[in-house]
C-alpha positions in Angstrom: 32.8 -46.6 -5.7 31.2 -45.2 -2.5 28.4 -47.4 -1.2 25.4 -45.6 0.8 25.0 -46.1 5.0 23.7 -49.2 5.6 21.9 -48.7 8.7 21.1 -44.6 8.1 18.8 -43.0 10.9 15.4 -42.1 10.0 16.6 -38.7 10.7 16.4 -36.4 7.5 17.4 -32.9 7.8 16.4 -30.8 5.0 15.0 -27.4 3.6 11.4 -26.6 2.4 11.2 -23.8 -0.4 7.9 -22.1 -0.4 7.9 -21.3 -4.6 4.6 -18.9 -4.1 6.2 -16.5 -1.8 10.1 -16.2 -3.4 11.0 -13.2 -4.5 13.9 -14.0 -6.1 16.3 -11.1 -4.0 18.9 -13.5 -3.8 19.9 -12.6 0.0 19.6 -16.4 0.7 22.8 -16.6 -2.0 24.5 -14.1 -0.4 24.3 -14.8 3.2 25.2 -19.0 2.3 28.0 -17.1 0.1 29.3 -15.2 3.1 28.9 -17.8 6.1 30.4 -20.3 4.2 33.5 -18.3 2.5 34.4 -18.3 6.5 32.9 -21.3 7.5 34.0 -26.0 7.0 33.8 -25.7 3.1 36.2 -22.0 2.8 37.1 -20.6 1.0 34.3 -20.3 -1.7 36.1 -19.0 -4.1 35.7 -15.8 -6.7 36.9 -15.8 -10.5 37.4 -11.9 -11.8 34.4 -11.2 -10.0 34.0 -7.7 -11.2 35.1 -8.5 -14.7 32.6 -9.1 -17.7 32.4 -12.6 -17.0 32.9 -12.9 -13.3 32.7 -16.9 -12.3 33.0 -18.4 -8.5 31.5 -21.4 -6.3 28.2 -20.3 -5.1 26.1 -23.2 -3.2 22.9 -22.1 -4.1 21.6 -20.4 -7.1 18.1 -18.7 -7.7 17.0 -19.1 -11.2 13.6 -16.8 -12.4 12.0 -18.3 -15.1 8.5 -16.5 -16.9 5.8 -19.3 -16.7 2.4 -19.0 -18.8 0.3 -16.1 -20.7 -1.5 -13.6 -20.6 -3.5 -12.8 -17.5 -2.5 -16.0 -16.1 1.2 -15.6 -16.3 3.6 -14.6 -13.5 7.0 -15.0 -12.7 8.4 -18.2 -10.3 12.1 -17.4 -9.1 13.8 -20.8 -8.7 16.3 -21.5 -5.5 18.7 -24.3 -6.3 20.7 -25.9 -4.3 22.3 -29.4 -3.1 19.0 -31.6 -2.4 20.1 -34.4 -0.1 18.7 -37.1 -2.0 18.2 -40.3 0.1 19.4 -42.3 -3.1 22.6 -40.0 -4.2 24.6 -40.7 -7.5 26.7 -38.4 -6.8 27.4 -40.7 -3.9 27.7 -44.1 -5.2 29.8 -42.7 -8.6 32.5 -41.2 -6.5 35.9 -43.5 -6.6 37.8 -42.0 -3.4 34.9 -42.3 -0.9 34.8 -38.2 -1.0 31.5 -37.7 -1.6 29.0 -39.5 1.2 26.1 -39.3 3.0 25.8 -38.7 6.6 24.0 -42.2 8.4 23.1 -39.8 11.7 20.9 -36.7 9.6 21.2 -37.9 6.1 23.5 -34.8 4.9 25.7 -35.3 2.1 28.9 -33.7 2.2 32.6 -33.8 0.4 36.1 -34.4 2.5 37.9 -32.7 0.3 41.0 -34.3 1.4 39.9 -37.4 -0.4 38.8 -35.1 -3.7 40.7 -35.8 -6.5 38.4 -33.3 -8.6 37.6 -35.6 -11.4 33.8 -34.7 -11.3 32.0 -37.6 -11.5 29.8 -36.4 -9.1 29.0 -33.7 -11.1 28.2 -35.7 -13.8 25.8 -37.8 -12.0 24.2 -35.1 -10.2 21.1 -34.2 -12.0 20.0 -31.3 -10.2 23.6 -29.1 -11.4 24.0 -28.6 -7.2 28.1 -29.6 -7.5 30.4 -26.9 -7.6 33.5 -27.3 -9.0 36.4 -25.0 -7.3 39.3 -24.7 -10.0 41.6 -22.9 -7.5 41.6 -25.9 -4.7 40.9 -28.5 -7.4 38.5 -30.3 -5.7 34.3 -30.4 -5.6 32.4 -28.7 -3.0 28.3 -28.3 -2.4 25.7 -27.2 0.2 26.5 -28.8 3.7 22.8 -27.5 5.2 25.5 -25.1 7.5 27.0 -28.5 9.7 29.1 -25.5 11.4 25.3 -24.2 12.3 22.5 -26.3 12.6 24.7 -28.2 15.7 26.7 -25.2 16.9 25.5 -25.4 20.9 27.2 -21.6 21.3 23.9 -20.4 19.2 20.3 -20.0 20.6 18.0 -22.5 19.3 16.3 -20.6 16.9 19.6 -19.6 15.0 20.1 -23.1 14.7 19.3 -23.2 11.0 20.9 -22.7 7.9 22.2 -19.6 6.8 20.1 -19.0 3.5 16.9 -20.1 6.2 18.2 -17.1 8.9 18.3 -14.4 6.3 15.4 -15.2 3.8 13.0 -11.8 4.2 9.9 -13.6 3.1 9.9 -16.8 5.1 9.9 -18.6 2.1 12.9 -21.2 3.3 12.2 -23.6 6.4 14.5 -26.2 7.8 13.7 -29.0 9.8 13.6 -33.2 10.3 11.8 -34.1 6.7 11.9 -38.0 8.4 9.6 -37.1 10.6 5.8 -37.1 10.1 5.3 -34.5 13.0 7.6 -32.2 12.5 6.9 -28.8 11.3 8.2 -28.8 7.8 6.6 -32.4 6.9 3.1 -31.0 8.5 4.0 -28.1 6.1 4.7 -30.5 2.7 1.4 -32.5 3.1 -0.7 -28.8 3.5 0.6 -27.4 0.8 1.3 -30.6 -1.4 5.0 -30.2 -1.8 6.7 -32.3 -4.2 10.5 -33.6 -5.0 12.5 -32.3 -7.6 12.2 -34.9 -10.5 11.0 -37.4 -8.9 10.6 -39.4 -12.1 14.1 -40.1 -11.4 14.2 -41.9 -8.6 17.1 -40.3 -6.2 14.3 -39.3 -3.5 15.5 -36.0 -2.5 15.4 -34.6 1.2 14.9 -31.0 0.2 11.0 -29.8 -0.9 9.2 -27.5 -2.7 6.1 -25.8 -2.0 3.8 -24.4 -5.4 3.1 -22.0 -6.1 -0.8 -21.1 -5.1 -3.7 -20.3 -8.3 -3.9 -16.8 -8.5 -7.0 -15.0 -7.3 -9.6 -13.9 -10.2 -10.7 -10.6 -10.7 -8.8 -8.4 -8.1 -5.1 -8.7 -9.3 -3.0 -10.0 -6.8 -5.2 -8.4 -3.4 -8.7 -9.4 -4.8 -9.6 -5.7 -4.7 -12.7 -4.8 -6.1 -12.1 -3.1 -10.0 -13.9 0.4 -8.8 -14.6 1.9 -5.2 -17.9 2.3 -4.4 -19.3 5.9 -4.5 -19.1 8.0 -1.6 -21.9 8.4 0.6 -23.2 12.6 0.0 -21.7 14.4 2.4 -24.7 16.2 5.0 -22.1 18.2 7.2 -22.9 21.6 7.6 -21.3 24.3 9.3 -17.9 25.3 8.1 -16.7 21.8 7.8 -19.4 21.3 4.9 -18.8 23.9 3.1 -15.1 23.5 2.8 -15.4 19.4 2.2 -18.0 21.0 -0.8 -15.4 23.4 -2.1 -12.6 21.0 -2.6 -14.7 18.4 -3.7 -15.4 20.4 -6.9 
């Protein structure tokens, strides 16, 4: 079996997913489908994809789920992808040293030349983020964009993960989770974000925000139920008269 680094940085790189502000379009799907079809894990492949039961690797996956009654329910849409766990099974269960973790960031990734797709790491993976590719025959998962996040031809602000570049709300963030004063761990202890299952003990990298109490008595804006009446109108002149007519 594959043993963890023994000496790993206190580097972790990792993605924050702000569950209040998701709105489940799925461009962060799509754009991780279409750098990465092109990009160190291609090609992601497509089963009958415009058939009635179209199949295919995707690396992340946004689930909607309907949570609570009444006035107080709403819906939560659910991004889901590889979480980076500091203490990965899917890690130490793999036979052919395949699946390992990064010592230098703490990104776990798959050499797929030492796949022999017998998907124990699947099996051990509690979080469903292995993807299985039946054409190559060998497992593949979220790499956090390697071919990104250190590509020196980009500016520094497109150094980020695909899914992070195209999200429209600003609800993914990417950044050193190791470190205290970086943005996104300033940004898990406002909001108290929290791991995944943490009951079960494989420390993930990746967080997620809450999603905030909804306001009371104004919907969503906190709008007051009825305007206030208009204050009577004293114009005279032509511009009175007309503002009187049409406000009949």
């Amino acid at each position: 079996m594959t043993s963890l680094p023994a000496g790993p940085s206190r580097k972790r790189l990792g993605l924050v997913i702000d569950l209040d502000i998701c709105v489940g379009c799925h461009a962060c799907a799509v754009n991780c489908k279409e750098w990465n079809t092109g990009g160190v894990a291609a090609p992601l492949t497509d089963l009958a994809p415009y058939g009635a039961d179209p199949d295919g690797v995707w690396f992340n996956r946004v689930h909607t789920y309907e949570v609570g009654e009444g006035p107080a329910g709403r819906t939560v849409h659910f991004p889901r992808s590889c979480l980076h766990c500091a203490e990965p099974a899917c890690v130490t269960v793999c036979p052919t040293g395949a699946s390992f973790k990064r010592a230098e960031d703490g990104i776990v990734l798959v050499d797929e030349d030492l796949c022999i797709g017998c998907k124990l790491c699947s099996w051990a993976c509690p979080y469903g983020a292995r993807e299985f590719d039946e054409d190559a025959g060998v497992m593949k998962k979220c790499t956090l964009c390697i071919d990104r996040i250190y590509n020196e031809t980009f500016d520094p602000e497109d150094r980020v993960p695909a899914c992070v570049a195209t999200c429209p709300a600003s609800a993914r963030h990417f950044g050193d989770l190791g470190d205290p004063d970086s943005a996104v761990s300033k940004l898990v202890a406002e909001r108290e974000g929290f791991d995944l299952m943490a009951e079960m003990g494989y420390a993930p990298t990746n967080k997620y925000l809450p999603p905030r109490p909804r306001r009371q008595g104004g919907g969503c804006t906190s709008a007051p139920a009825r305007l206030a009446p208009a204050a009577p109108v004293t114009t005279g002149g032509l511009l009175g008269w007309l503002d009187r007519l049409l406000s009949q």
